[in-house]
N, C-alpha and C positions, 0 to 999 in steps of 0.2 A: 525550667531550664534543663531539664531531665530528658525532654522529649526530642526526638527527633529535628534538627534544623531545617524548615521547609520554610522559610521567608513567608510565615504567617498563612500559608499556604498547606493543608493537609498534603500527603506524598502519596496520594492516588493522580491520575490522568485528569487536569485541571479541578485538583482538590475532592475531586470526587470520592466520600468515605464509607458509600455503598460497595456491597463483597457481594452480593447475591448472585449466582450463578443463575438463577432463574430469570435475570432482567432481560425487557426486552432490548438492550444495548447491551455488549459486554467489551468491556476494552479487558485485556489480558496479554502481556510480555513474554516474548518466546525466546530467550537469551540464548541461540543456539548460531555457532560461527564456524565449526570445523570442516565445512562445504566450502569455503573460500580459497579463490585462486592467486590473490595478491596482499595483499594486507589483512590479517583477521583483528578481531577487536569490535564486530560489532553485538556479542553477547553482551556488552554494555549499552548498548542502544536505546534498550528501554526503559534503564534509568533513567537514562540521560533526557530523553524525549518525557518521560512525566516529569521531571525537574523542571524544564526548560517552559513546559504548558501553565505554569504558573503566571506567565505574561498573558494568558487567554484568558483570565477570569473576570476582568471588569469591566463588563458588560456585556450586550447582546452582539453579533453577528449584524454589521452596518449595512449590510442588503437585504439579507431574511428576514431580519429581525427576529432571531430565535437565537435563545440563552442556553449553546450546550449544556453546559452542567446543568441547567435544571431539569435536563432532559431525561426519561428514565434508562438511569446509564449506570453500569456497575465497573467496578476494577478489579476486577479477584483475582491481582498480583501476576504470577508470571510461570507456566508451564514446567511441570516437569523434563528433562531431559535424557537422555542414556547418556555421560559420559563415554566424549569419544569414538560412538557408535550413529552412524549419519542413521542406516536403514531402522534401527530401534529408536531413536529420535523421534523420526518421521512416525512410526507409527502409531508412538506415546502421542504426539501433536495431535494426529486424528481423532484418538480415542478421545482426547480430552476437550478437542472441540464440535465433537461431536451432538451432543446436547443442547448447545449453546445458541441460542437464536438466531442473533446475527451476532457475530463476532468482529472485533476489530481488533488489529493483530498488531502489537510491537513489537516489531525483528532489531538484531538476530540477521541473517545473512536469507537469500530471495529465496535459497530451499525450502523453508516453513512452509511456503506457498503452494506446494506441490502435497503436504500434508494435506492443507486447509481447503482444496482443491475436493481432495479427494471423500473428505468428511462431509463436504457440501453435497457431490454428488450424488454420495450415499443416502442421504438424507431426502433429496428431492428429485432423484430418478432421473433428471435428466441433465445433459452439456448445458456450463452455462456460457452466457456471451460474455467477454473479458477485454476489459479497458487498461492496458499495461502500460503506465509512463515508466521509460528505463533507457539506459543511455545503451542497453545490449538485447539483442534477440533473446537470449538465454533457450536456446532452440539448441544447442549445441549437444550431439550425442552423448556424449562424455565430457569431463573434464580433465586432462592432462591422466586419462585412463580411468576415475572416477565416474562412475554412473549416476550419482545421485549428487555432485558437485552444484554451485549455485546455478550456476551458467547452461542448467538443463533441463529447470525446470517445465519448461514448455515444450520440451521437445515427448519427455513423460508424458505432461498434461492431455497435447492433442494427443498422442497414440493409446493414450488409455481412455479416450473419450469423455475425461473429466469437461474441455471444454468445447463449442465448436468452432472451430480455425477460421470458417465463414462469416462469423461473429464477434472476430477478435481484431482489434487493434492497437497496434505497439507505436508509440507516441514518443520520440526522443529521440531515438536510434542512431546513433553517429557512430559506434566505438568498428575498430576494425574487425570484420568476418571473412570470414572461409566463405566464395561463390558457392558452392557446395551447401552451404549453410543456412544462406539466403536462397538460393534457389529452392532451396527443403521448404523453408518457412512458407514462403512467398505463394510454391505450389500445392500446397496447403490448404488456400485463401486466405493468410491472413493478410490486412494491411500495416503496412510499416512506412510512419510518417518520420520525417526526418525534421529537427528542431527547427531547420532552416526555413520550413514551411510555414512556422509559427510564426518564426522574426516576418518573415515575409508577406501570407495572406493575414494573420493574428491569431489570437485564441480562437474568438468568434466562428471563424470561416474552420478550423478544425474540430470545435467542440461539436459543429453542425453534424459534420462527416462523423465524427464517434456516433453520434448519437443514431447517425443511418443503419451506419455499418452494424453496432449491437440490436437496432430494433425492439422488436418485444420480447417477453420471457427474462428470467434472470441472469443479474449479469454481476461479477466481480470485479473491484477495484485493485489494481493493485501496483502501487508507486514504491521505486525503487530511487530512492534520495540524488541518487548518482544521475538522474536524468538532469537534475538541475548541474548548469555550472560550477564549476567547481569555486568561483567566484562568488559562490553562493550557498555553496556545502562543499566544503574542504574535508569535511569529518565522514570520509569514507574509503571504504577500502580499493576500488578502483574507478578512480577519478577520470574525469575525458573532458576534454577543454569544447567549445560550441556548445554547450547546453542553453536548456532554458533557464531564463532570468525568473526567479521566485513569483515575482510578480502574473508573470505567463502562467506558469503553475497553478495559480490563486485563479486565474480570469478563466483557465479551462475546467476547474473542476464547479466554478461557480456556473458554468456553462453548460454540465453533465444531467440538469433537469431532465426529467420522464423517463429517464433509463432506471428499470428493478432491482437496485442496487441489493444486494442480500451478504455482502459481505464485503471487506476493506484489508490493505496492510499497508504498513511503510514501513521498509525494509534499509539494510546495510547506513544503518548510520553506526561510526564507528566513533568516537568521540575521542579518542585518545588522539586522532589528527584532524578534531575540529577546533577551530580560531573562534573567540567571547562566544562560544555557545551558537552561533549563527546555524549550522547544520542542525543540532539538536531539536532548534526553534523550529526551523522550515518543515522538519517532519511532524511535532505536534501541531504547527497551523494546519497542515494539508491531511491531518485527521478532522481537526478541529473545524475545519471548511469541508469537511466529507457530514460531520455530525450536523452543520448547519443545513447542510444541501438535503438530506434523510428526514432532518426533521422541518423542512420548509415541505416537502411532499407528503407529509404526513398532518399538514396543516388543513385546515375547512376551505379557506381559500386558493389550495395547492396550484389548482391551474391558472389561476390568474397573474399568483406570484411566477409559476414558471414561465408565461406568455411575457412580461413584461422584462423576463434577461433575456 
């Protein structure tokens, strides 16, 4: 009765009570939120999101059929920060995920991204191609005078060559922009699909186009909670009504086969304005569904299970 309360559940990322820095999986918590433009609170996220992943443990993934947790997956807890300090933050985040094989990141606010960005690139010398579900460009110069604000991180990204713009597509995108902003993005190359495309052609008919548009070479994940309705993650700092229904969520990244996934995050869940956990949940599934989707391509029969979603 001494121990920690975890509903019989150890308090790693779906019970997981591997610490090894050296796996080849690493899930680790980036509690960092002072980059935010409207509600902060999401340096609780990553509690919140391995508390929540305790509904993932009993059984396998009903399509892959692969049993995350058994998967060789580590949790070594949750990143140093610089109190206070967005630019030393940032570059603690790099240094420390620097090593790390593939990384799987619980945020913490979408700036970590721009860290994890940069540690990748360093590492394998070149732009990688980026699948961004987010209800915002985050292309935006600055932040209400902020340079390293959340809402900027891509606009870094592409000018520092971390990714390439021709191989990027932003999947959500409804919240209001600056012409200016869009047109920045846009002329670029990247693509920016609009939720409405979802409801309308389906996952299917856009997981197609991601998969064109990133091609070969590696490529980053990285979902920002707030793409989803807010009818379906309330527990975030800036909410936008027309998102996508969880469900979309779930069918597009079950969708994401053959692309070189080499890293993950899910970002801005804030939990102090999430309702019964529901936000919390949506972001350990859409890890939980990134681990099954990694380790269904890393399977003997990889191609066949990918030919047959």
């Amino acid at each position: 009765m001494g121990l920690v309360p975890t509903f019989a559940t150890p308090p790693g990322f779906l019970g997981v009570t591997r610490a090894d820095r050296a796996a080849p999986i690493v899930i680790a918590g980036i509690p960092l939120d002072i980059g935010t433009t409207n509600r902060a609170g999401a340096r609780f996220g990553p509690r919140a999101i391995r508390d929540a992943s305790r509904m993932l443990v009993d059984g396998a993934h009903p399509v892959w059929w692969v049993d995350p947790p058994s998967m060789p997956l580590a949790d070594i807890g949750d990143f140093a920060i610089a109190l206070g300090d967005i630019a030393a933050s940032l570059a603690l985040i790099e240094a420390q995920a620097a090593d790390l094989a593939h990384l799987i990141a619980l945020g913490g606010e979408h700036g970590i991204t721009l860290a994890l960005l940069r540690a990748l690139h360093r590492r394998l010398g070149r732009p990688l191609g980026l699948v961004h579900v987010d209800a915002h460009v985050d292309t935006w110069p600055d932040n209400f005078g902020q340079a390293l604000g959340h809402g900027s991180v891509f606009f870094h990204a592409i000018n520092e060559g971390l990714v390439d713009p021709r191989r990027m597509v932003q999947i959500g995108i409804r919240s209001p922009v600056q012409a200016e902003v869009w047109d920045w993005t846009v002329g670029k190359g990247v693509t920016i699909i609009a939720p409405e495309e979802i409801h309308l052609a389906g996952p299917h008919v856009i997981a197609s186009r991601a998969r064109h548009i990133v091609g070969g070479g590696p490529a980053y994940l990285s979902f920002d909670i707030d793409a989803l309705d807010p009818a379906f993650a309330p527990g975030t700092g800036t909410p936008e009504i027309g998102g996508l229904a969880s469900w979309q969520a779930q069918a597009l990244l079950r969708r994401l086969g053959g692309i070189d996934f080499v890293g993950m995050d899910v970002v801005e869940v804030a939990p102090a304005y999430d309702v019964a956990e529901i936000t919390a949940l949506a972001a350990a599934t859409m890890v939980w569904e990134y681990l099954a989707l990694i380790g269904a391509a890393a399977a003997p029969d990889a191609e066949e299970r990918r030919v047959s979603r």
